[in-house]
Backbone as CSV, one residue per row, in Angstrom:
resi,resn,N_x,N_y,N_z,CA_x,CA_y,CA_z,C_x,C_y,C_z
1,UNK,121.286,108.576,97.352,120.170,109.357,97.910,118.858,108.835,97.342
2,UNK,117.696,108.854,98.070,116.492,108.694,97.573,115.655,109.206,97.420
3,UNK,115.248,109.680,96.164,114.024,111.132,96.085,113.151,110.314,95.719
4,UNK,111.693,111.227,95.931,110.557,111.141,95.833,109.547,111.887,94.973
5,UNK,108.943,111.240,94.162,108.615,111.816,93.090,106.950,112.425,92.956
6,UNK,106.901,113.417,93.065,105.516,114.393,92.584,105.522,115.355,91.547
7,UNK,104.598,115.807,90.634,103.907,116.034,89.636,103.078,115.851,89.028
8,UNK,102.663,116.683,87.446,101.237,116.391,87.128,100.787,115.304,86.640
9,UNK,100.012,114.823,87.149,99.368,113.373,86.819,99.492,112.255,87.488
10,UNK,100.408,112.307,88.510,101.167,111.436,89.632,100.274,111.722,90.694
11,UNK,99.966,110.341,91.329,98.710,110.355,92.511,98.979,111.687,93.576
12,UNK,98.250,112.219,94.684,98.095,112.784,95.688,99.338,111.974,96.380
13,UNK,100.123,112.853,97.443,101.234,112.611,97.853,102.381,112.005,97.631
14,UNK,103.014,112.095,96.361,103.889,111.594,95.171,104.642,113.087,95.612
15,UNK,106.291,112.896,95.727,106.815,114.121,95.855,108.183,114.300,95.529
16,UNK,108.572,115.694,94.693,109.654,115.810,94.083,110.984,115.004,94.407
17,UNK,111.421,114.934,93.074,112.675,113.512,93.012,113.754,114.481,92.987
18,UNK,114.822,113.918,93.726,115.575,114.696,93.911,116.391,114.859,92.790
19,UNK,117.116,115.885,92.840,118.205,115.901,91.664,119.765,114.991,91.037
20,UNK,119.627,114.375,92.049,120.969,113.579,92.140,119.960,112.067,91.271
21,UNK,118.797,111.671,91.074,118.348,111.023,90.346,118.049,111.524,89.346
22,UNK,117.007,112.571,89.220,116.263,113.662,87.773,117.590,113.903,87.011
23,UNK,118.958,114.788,87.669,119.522,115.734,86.975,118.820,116.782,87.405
24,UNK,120.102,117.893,86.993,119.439,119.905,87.467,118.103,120.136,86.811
25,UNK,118.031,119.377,85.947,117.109,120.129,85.329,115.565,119.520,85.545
26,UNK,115.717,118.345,86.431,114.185,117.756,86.930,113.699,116.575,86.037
27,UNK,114.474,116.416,84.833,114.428,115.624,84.018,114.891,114.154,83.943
28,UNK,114.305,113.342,83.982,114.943,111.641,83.823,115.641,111.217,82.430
29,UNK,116.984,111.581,82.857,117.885,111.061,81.404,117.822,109.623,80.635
30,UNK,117.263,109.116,81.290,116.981,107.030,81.172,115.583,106.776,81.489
31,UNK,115.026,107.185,81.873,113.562,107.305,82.271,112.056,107.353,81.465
32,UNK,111.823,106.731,81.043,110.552,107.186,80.754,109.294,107.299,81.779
33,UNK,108.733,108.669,81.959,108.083,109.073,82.720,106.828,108.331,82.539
34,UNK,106.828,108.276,81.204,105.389,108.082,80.939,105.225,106.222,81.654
35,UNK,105.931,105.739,81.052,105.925,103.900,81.369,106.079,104.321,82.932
36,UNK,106.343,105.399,83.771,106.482,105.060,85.472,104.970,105.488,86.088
37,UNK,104.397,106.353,84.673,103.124,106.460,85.387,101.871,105.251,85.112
38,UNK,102.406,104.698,83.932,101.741,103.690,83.563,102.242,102.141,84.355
39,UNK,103.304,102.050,85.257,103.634,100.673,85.658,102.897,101.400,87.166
40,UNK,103.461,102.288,87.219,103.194,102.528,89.160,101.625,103.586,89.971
41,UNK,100.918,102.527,88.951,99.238,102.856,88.852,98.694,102.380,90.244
42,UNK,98.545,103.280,91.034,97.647,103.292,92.101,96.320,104.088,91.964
43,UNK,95.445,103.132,92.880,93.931,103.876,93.030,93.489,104.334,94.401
44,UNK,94.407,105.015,95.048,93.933,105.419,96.313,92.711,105.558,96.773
45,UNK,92.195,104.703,97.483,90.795,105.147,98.324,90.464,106.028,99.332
46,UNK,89.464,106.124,99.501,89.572,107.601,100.691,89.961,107.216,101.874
47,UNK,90.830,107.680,102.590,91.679,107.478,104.043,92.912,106.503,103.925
48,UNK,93.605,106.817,102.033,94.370,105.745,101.909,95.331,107.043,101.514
49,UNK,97.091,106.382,101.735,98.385,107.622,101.690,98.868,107.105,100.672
50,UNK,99.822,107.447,99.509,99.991,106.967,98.268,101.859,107.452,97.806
51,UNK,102.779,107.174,97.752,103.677,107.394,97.578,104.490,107.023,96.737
52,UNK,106.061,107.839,96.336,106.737,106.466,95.764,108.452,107.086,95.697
53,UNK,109.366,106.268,95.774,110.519,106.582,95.692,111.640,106.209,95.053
54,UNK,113.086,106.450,94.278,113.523,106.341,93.632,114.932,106.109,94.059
55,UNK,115.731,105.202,93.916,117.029,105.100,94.338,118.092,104.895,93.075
56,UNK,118.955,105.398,92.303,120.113,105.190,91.709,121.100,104.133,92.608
57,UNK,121.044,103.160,91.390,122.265,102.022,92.017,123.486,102.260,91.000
58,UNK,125.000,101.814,91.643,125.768,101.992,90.348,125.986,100.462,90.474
59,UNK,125.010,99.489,89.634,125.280,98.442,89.611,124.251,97.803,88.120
60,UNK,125.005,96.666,87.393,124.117,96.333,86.528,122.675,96.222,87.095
61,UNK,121.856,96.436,85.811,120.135,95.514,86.463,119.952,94.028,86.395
62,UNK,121.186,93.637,85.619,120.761,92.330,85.591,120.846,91.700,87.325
63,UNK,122.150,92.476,87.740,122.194,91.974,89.300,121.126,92.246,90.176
64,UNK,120.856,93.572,89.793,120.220,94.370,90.972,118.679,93.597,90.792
65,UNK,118.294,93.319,89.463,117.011,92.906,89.068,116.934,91.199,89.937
66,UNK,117.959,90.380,89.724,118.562,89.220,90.653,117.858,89.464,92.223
67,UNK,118.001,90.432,92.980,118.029,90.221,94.185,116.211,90.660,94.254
68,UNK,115.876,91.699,93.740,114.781,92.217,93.851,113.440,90.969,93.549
69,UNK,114.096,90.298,92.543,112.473,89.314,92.194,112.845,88.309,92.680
70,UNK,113.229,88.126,93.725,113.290,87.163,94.778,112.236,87.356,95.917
71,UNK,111.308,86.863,95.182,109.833,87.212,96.443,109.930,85.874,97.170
72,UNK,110.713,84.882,97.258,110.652,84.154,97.974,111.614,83.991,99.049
73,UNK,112.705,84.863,98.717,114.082,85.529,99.655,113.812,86.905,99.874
74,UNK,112.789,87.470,100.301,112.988,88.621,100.775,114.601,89.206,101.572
75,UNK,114.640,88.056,102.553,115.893,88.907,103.306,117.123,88.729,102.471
76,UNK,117.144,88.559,101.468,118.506,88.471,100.659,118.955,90.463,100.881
77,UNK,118.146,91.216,100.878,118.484,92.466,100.942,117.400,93.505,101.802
78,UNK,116.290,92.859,102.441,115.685,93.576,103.463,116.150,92.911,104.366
79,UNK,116.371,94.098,105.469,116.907,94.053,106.748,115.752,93.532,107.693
80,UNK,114.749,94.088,107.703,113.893,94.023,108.756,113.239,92.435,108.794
81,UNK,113.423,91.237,107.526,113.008,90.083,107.408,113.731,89.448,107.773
82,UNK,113.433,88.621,109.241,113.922,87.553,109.485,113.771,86.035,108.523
83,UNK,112.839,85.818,108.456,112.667,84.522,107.285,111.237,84.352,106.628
84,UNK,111.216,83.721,105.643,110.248,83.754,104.490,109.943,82.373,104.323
85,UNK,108.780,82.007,104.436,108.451,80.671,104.117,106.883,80.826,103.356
86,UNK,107.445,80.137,101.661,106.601,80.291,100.718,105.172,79.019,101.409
87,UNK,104.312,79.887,100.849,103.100,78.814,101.051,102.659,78.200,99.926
88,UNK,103.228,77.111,99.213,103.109,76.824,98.155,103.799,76.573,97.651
89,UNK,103.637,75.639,96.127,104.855,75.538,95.481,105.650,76.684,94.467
90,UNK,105.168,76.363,92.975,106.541,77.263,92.497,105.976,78.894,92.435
91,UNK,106.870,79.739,91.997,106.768,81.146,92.352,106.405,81.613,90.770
92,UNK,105.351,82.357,91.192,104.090,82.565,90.006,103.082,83.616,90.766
93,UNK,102.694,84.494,89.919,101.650,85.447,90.482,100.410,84.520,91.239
94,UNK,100.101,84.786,92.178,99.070,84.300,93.313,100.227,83.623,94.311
95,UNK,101.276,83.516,94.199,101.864,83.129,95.338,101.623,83.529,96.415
96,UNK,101.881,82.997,97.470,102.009,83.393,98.967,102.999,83.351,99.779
97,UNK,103.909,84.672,100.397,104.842,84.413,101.521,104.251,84.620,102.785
98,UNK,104.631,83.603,103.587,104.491,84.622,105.404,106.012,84.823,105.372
99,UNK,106.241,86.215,105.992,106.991,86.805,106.458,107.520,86.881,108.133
100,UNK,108.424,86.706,108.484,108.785,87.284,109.885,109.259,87.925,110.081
101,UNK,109.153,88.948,110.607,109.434,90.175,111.050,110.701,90.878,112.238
102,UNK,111.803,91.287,111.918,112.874,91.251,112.991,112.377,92.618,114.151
103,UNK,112.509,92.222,116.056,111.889,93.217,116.080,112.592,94.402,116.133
104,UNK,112.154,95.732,116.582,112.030,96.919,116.178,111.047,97.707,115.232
105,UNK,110.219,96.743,114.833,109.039,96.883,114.149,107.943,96.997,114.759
106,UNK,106.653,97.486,114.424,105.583,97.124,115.306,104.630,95.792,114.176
107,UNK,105.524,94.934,114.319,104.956,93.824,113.863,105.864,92.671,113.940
108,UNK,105.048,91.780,113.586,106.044,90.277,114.173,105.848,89.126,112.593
109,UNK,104.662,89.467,112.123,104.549,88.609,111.007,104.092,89.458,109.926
110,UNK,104.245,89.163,108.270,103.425,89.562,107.544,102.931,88.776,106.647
111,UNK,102.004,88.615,105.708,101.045,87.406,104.982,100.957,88.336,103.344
112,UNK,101.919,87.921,102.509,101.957,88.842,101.506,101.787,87.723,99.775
113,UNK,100.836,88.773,99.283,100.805,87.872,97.838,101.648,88.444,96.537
114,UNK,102.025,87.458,95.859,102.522,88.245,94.395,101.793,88.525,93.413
115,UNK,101.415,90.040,93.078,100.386,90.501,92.140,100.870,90.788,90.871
116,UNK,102.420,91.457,91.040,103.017,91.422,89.532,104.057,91.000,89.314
117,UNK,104.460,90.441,88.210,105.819,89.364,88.577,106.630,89.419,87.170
118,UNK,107.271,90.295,86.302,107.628,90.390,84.679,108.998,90.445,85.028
119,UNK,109.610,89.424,84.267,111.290,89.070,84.232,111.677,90.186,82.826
120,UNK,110.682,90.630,81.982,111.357,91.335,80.995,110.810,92.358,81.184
121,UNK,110.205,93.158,81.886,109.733,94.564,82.329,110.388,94.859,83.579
122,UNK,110.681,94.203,84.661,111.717,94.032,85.581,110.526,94.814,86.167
123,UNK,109.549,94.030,86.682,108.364,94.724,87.801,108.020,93.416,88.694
124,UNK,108.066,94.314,90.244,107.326,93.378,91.199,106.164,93.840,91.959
125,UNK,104.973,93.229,91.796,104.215,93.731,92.828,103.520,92.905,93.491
126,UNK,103.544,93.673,95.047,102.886,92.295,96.060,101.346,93.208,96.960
127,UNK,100.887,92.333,97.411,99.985,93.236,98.301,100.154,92.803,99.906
128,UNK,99.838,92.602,101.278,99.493,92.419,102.074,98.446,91.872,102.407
129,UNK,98.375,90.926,102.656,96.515,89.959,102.931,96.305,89.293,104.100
130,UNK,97.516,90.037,105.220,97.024,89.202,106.555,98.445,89.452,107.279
131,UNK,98.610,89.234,108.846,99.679,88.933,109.492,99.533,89.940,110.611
132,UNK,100.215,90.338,111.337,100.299,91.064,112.840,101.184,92.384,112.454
133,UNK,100.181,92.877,111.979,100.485,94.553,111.608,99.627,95.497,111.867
134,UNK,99.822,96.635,111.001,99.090,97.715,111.107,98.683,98.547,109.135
135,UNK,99.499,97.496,108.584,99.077,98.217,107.492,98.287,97.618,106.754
136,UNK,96.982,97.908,106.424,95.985,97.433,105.826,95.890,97.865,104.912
137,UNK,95.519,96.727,103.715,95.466,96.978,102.217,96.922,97.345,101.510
138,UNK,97.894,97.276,102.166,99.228,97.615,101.579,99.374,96.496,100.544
139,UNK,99.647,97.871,99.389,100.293,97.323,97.915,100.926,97.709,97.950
140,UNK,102.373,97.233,97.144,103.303,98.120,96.435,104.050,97.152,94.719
141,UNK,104.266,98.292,94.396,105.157,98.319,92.580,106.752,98.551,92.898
142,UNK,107.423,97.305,92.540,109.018,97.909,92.426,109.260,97.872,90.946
143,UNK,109.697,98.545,90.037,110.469,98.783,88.977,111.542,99.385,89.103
144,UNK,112.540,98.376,87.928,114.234,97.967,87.793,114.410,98.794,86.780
145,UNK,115.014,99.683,86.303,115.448,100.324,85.039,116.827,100.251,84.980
146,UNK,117.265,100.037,83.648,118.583,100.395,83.069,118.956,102.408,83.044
147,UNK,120.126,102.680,83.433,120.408,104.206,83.096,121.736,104.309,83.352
148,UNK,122.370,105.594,83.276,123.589,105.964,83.101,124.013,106.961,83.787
149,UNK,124.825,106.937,84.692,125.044,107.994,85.188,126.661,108.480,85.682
150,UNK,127.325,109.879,85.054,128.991,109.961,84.900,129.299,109.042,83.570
151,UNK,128.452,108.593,82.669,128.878,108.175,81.753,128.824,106.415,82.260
152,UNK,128.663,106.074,83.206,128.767,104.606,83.927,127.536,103.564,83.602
153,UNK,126.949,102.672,83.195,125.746,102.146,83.707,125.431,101.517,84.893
154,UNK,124.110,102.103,85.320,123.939,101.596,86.318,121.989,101.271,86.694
155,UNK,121.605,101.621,87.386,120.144,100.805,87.649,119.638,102.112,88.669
156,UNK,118.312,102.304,88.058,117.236,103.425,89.194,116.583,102.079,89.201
157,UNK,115.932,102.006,90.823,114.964,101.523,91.312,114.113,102.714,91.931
158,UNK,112.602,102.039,91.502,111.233,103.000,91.965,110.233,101.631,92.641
159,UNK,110.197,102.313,93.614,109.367,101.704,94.244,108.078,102.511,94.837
160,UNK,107.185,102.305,94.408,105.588,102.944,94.999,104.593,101.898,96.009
161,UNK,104.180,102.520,96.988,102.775,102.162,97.298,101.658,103.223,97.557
162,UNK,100.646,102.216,98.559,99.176,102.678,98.658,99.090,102.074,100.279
163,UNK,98.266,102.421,101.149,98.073,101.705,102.022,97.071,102.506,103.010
164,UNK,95.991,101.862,103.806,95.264,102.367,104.690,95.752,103.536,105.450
165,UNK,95.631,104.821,105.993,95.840,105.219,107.408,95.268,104.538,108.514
166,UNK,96.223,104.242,109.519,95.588,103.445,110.562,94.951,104.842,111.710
167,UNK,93.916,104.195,112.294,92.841,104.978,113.066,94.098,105.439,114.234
168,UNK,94.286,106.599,114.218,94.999,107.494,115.373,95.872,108.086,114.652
169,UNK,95.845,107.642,113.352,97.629,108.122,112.654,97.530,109.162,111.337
170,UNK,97.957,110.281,111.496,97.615,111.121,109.840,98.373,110.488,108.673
171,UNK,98.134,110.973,107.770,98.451,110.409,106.860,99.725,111.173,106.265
172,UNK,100.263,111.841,106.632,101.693,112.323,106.519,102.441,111.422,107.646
173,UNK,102.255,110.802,109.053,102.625,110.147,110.068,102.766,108.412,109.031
174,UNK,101.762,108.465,108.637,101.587,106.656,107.965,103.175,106.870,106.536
175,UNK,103.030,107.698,106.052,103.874,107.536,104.797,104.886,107.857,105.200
176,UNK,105.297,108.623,106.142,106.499,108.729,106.469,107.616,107.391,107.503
177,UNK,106.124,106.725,107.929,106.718,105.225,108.590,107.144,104.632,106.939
178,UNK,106.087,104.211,106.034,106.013,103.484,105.273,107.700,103.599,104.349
179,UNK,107.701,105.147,104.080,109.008,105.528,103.647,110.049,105.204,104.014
180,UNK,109.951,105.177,105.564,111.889,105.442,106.566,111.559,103.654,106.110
181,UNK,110.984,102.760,106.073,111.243,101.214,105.815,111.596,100.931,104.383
182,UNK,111.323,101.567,103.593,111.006,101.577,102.377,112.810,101.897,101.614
183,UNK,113.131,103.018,102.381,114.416,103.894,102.788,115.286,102.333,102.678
184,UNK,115.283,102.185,104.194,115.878,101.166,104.416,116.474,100.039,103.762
185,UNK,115.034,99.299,102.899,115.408,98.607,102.135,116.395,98.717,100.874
186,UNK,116.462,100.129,100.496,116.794,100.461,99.011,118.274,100.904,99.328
187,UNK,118.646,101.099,100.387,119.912,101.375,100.901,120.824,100.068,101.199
188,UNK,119.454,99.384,101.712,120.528,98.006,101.678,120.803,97.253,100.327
189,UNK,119.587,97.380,99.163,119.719,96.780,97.877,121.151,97.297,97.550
190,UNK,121.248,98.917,97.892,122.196,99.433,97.035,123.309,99.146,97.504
191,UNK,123.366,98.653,98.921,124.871,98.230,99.197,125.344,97.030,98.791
192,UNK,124.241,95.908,99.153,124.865,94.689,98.310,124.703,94.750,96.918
193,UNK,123.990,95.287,96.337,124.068,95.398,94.887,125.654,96.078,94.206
194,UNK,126.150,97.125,94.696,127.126,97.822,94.899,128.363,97.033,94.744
195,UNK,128.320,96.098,96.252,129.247,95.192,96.320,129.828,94.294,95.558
196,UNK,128.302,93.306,95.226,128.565,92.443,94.492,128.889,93.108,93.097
197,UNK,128.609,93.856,92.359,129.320,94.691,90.806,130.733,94.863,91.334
198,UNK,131.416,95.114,92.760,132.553,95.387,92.138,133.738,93.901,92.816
199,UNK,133.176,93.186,92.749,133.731,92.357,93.570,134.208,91.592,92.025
200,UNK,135.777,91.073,92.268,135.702,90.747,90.995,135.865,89.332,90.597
201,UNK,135.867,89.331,89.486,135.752,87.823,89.042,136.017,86.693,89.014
202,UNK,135.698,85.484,89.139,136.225,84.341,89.703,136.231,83.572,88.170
203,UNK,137.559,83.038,88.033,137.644,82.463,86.588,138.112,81.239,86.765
204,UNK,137.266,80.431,86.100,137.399,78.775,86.278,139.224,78.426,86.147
205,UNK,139.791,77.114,86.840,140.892,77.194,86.645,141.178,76.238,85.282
């Protein structure tokens, strides 16, 4: 399941995480709240929607962290990317992907940079800087955490953004697109992530 996290100090439209991530009691057993308000720092501008969401994987982070900082393979685990072709050479903050877009989208391309990129904080963040869309100024923060859950280890992913309302669209209409994609993706991390943890081992002969 994927909850959504609101409370005090957490931007405007940030909204309660569900319990099957928190626990009954609303609380993050593996979590530090404080480092999620300090990694997943947005500055919303006025006519901008601000969100963020949380998925439990039961899979190491070293894997799950594997598929995620692959900004140059997006479709290794988003669905909606047809193919990725880096503009540039090696992969380093200021990079550049264009994106293609599978349709069912209302877009066909996207033009995205890498803003945060930490192999030992397990954070990605990219922005949007061009392509045949509708979302303007779109940033977003993914953070990988280690946690435990049934006694098991396994991996919360949080992912936040920020992004324009487009002219005709409220801003409960914009985050709730931004989300059901957002959804998407973290469902598919969690299935191949899933997979590959239980798939078992191949031992040299």
């Amino acid at each position: 399941m994927v909850g959504l996290i609101n409370g005090g100090g957490y931007p405007r439209g940030w909204k309660l995480v569900d319990e099957e991530v928190f626990g009954s009691s609303g609380r993050a057993p593996a979590i530090d709240v404080e480092s999620v308000r300090r990694l997943h720092r947005h500055e919303p501008r006025e006519n901008q929607c601000t969100s963020v969401l949380v998925k439990h994987i039961q899979a190491p982070i070293h894997l799950v962290w594997s598929l995620v900082r692959s900004f140059d393979q997006p479709q290794k685990y988003k669905p909606f990317v047809s193919r990725c072709v880096m503009m540039g050479g090696e992969l380093e903050i200021g990079s550049v992907r264009e994106v293609n877009v599978k349709s069912g989208l209302p877009a066909t391309t996207s033009t995205e940079r890498l803003e945060q990129f930490d192999d030992t904080e397990h954070i990605l963040g990219i922005r949007i800087v061009g392509g045949d869309h509708r979302l303007k100024n779109y940033s977003s923060i993914i953070t990988v955490h280690p946690d435990c859950k049934d006694g098991r280890p396994g991996t919360t992913v949080i992912e936040s953004f920020a992004v324009d309302v487009p002219e005709g669209n409220t801003e409960d209409e914009t985050c709730y697109f931004v989300e059901a994609v957002i959804q998407c993706n973290l469902k598919s991390l969690t299935d191949i992530s899933e997979r590959l943890a239980h798939q078992p081992l191949q031992l040299s002969p």
